[in-house]
ZAMARGU-4260 file (C-alpha; in steps of 0.2 Angstrom, whole numbers, plus 5000, padded with zeros to 4 digits):
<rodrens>
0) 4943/5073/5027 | 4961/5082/5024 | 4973/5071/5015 | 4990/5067/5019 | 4993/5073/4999
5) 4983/5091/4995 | 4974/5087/4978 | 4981/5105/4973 | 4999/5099/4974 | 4997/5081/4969
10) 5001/5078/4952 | 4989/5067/4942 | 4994/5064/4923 | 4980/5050/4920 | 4968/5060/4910
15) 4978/5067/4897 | 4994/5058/4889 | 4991/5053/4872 | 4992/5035/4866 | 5008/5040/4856
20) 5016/5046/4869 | 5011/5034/4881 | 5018/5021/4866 | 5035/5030/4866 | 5036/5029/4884
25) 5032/5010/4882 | 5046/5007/4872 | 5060/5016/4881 | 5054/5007/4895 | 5057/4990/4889
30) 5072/4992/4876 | 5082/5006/4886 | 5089/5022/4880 | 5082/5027/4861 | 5087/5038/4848
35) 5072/5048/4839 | 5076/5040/4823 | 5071/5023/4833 | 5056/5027/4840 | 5052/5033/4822
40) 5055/5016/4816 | 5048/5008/4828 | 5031/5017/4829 | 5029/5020/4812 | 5024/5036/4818
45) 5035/5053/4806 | 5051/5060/4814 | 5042/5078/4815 | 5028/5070/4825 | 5042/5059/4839
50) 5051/5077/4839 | 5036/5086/4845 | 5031/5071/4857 | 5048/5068/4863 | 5052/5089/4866
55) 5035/5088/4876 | 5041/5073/4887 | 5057/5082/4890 | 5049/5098/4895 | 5038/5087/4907
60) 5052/5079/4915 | 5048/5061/4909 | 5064/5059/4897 | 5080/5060/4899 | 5088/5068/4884
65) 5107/5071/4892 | 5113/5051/4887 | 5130/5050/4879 | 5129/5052/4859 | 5129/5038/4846
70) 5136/5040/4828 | 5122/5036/4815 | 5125/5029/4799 | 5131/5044/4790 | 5139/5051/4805
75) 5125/5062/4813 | 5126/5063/4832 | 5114/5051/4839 | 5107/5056/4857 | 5097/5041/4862
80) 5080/5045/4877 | 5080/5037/4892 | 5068/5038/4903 | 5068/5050/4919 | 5072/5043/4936
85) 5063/5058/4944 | 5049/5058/4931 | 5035/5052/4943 | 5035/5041/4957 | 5022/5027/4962
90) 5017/5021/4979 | 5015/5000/4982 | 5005/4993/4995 | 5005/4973/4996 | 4994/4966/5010
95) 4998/4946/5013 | 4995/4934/5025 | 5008/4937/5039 | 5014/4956/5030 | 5012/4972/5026
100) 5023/4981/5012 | 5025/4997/5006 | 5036/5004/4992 | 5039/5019/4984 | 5044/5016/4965
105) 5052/5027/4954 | 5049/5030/4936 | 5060/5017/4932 | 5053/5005/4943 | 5068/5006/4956
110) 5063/5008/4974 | 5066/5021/4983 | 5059/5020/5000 | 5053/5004/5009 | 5040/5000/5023
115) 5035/4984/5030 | 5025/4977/5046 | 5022/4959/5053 | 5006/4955/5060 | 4998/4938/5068
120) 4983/4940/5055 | 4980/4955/5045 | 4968/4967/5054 | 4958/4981/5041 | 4961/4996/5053
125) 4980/4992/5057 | 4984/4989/5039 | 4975/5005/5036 | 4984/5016/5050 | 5001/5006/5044
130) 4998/5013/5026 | 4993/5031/5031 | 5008/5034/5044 | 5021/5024/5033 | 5016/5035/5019
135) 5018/5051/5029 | 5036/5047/5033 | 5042/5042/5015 | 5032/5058/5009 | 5040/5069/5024
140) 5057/5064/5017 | 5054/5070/4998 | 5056/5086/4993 | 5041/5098/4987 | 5045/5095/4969
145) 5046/5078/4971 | 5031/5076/4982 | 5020/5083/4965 | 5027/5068/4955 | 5019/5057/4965
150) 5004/5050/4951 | 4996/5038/4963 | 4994/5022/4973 | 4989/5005/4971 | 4986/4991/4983
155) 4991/4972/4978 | 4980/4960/4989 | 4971/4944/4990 | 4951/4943/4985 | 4939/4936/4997
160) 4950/4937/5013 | 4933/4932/5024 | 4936/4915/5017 | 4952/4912/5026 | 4944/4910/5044
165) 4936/4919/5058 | 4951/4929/5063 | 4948/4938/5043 | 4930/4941/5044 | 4931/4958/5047
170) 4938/4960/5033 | 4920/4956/5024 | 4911/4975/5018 | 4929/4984/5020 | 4934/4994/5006
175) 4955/4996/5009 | 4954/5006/4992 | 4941/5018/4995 | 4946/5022/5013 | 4964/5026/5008
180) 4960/5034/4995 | 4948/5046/5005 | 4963/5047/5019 | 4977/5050/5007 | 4967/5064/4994
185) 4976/5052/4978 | 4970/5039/4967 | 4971/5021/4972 | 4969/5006/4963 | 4968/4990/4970
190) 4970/4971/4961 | 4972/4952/4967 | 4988/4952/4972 | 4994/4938/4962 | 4987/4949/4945
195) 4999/4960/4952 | 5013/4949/4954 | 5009/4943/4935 | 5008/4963/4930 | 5026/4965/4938
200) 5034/4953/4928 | 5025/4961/4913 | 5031/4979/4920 | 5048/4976/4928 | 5054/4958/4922
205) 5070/4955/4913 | 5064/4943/4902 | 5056/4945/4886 | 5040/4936/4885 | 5028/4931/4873
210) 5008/4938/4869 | 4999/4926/4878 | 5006/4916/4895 | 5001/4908/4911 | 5009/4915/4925
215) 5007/4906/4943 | 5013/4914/4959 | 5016/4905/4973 | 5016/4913/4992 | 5007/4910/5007
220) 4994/4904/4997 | 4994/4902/4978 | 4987/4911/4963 | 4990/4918/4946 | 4985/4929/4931
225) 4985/4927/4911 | 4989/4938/4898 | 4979/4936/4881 | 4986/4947/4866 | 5001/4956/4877
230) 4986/4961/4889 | 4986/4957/4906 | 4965/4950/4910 | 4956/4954/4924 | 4941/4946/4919
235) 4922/4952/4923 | 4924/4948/4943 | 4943/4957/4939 | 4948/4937/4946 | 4952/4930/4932
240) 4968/4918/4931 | 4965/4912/4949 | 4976/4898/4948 | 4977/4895/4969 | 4956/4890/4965
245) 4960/4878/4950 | 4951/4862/4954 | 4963/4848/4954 | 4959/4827/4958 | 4953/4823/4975
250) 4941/4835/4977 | 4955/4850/4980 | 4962/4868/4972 | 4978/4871/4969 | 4981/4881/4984
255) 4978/4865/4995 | 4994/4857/4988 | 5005/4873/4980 | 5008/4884/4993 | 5021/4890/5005
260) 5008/4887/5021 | 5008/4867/5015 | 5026/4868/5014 | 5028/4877/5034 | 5014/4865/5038
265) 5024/4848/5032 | 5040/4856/5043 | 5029/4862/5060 | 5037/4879/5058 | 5038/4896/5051
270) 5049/4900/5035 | 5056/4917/5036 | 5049/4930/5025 | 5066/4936/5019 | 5075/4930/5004
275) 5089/4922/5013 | 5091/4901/5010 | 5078/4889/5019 | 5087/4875/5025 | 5074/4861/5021
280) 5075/4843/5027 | 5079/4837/5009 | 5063/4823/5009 | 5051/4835/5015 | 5058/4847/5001
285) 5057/4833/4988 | 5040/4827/4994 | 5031/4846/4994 | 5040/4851/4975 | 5032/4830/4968
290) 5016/4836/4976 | 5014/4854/4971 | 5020/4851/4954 | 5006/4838/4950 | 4994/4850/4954
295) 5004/4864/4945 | 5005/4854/4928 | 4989/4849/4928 | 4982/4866/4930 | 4995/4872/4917
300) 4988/4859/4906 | 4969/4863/4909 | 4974/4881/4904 | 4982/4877/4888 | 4969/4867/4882
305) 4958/4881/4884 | 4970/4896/4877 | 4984/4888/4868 | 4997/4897/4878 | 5015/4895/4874
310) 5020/4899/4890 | 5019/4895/4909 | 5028/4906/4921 | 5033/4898/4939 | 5039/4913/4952
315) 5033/4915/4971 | 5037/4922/4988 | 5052/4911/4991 | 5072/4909/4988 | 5077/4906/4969
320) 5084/4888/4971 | 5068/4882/4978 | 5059/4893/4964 | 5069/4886/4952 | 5068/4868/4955
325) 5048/4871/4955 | 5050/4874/4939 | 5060/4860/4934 | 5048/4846/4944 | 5036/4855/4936
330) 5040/4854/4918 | 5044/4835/4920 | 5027/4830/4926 | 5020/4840/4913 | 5029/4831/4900
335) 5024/4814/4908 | 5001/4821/4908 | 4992/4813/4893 | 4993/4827/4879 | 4987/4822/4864
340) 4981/4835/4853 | 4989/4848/4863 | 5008/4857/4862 | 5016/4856/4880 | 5018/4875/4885
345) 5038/4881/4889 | 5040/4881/4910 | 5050/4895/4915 | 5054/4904/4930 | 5050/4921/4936
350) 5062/4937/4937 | 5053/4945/4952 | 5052/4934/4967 | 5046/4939/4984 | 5047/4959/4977
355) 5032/4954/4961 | 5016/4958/4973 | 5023/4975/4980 | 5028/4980/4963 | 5015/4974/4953
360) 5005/4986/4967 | 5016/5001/4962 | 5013/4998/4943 | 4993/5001/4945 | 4994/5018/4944
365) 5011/5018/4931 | 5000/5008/4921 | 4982/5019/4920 | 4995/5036/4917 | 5010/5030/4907
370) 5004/5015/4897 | 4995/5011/4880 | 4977/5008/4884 | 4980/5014/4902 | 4982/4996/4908
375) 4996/4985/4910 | 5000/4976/4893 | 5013/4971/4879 | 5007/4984/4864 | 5008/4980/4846
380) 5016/4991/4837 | 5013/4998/4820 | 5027/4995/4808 | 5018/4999/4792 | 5024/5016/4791
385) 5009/5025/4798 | 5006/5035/4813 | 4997/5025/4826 | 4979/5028/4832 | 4973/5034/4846
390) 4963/5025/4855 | 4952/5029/4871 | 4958/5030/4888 | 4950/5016/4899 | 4944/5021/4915
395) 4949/5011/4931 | 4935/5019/4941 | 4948/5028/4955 | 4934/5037/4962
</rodrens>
């Protein structure tokens, strides 16, 4: 089948940027703009190797060296590196309950071109024919030398959509990421949505966070991820951190309390999918926060017990306020569970909202061609004064 990308044109980095240089681009990432005597430091790496690795990255078109000068401590010119805007771009594809998203992300994580679609119930053949025309647009309105900076695609959705009813069993024996892959001649990826959501935050977030954290996102339905040693985990079954299927008392998951279809359920109508204010009858809104945050803390708990995470991060598919004072219902009824033994996790919201999934989707393939270890993660980096190793690639089997 011809693609909609010609495999001769597309440009595909995966297999052969160097841990250093994928550690360089890390850092500029989250810290900003960096002079090459800072990289130094921080790497540990020597200023002849970051002058040969930066002068590559330049000549590639992944860093920006044209940033305004700073004076260094005897007076040198200092030019800090920022990363390049135009450097590559990413496609995002989120498949949810009532909508199909699609972004184009730059190399900064901004987006630059947005699709979406409503549906009654998400149909495989209609999200497929939505991806490859949607895709053919953004694509038709880059120019040629852009169009080869395109690195990839990856697709954020829910596992096990069968389960949902008998409007999704079609859905069971469809491979979304192989058939796109096939129509589009690129590599996809594709992860749990909420995994997503949790590598977004990770990716794009403007917080700093710790090593080791539970994240919970809660749309539609509800779910998670956790991240072990700055590492995002996908587990064996790549399901692991599946919050929304936590067990909680009466014989329930957290999905059955925490979600925003219990929420529309308790008002006997739709909430909009935009970010705009939900005007919520203030006892329905106090009764669904008491309720989901029970079941929140209580898997929060469950979690720390088991990893000894410091912690919890709270962020969903809904407006800030609301987002917000989950968090803060939550944390109370944390405080109030039986935790002897234990040290209560800090509770904290998420920088991302409704935009975590379609991101986190776009940052699948930034992750596997621009970051250490080629997955989404928080590298420790050498301080000691020597060059860091490098380490294997790890395959995300695109093929």
């Amino acid at each position: 089948m011809t693609g909609i990308i010609s495999s001769s044109s597309a440009w595909t980095p995966q297999g052969g940027r160097s841990q250093n240089e994928r550690l360089i681009l890390w850092l500029i990432r989250r810290q900003g703009p960096m002079p090459r005597a800072a990289l130094a430091q921080a790497t540990g790496l020597s200023a002849q190797a970051i002058s040969n690795i930066t002068r590559d990255l330049i000549a590639e078109g992944l860093l920006d060296a044209g940033g305004a000068r700073k004076r260094g401590k005897v007076g040198q010119p200092l030019r800090p590196l920022a990363l390049a805007p135009d450097g590559a771009l990413f496609l995002g594809l989120k498949v949810g309950r009532r909508l199909v998203e699609l972004v184009l992300v730059d190399f900064l994580g901004q987006i630059r071109q947005f699709r979406s679609q409503t549906y009654a119930f998400p149909a495989p053949d209609e999200i497929r024919d939505f991806a490859r025309d949607a895709i053919a647009g953004m694509l038709a309105e880059l120019t040629p030398a852009l169009r080869a900076r395109l690195s990839g695609m990856g697709i954020a959705m829910p596992f096990y959509l069968w389960d949902w009813g008998r409007e999704m069993a079609l859905w069971r024996g469809r491979d979304l990421r192989l058939e796109l892959a096939e129509a589009l001649d690129i590599p996809v990826w594709l992860e749990n949505d909420a995994t997503c959501a949790c590598g977004a935050e990770m990716m794009f977030g403007t917080a700093e966070l710790p090593g080791d954290f539970l994240y919970f996102y809660i749309a539609h339905f509800a779910g998670g991820g956790v991240v072990l040693d700055g590492r995002l985990r996908l587990g064996p079954s790549r399901n692991a951190g599946a919050m929304g299927s936590y067990p909680v008392p009466g014989g329930r998951q957290v999905l059955d309390v925490a979600s925003v279809s219990v929420l529309e359920t308790m008002l006997g109508q739709v909430l909009p999918l935009q970010d705009r204010a939900w005007d919520l009858p203030p006892a329905v809104q106090w009764e669904w926060l008491d309720k989901s945050a029970a079941v929140l803390s209580h898997a929060a708990l469950g979690a720390v017990a088991a990893l000894d995470l410091p912690l919890v991060v709270i962020d969903g598919a809904m407006p800030q306020d609301l987002r917000d004072a989950l968090v803060a219902v939550t944390a109370d009824r944390l405080a109030g569970l039986r935790h002897h033994g234990l040290t209560l996790p800090e509770l904290r919201a998420g920088t991302l909202g409704r935009q975590a999934r379609v991101l986190g989707a776009a940052a699948l393939p930034l992750g596997e061609g621009f970051l250490p270890g080629a997955a989404i993660s928080v590298p420790r980096v050498n301080r000691g004064g020597q060059e860091a190793r490098e380490t294997p690639v790890l395959s995300r089997g695109v093929n």
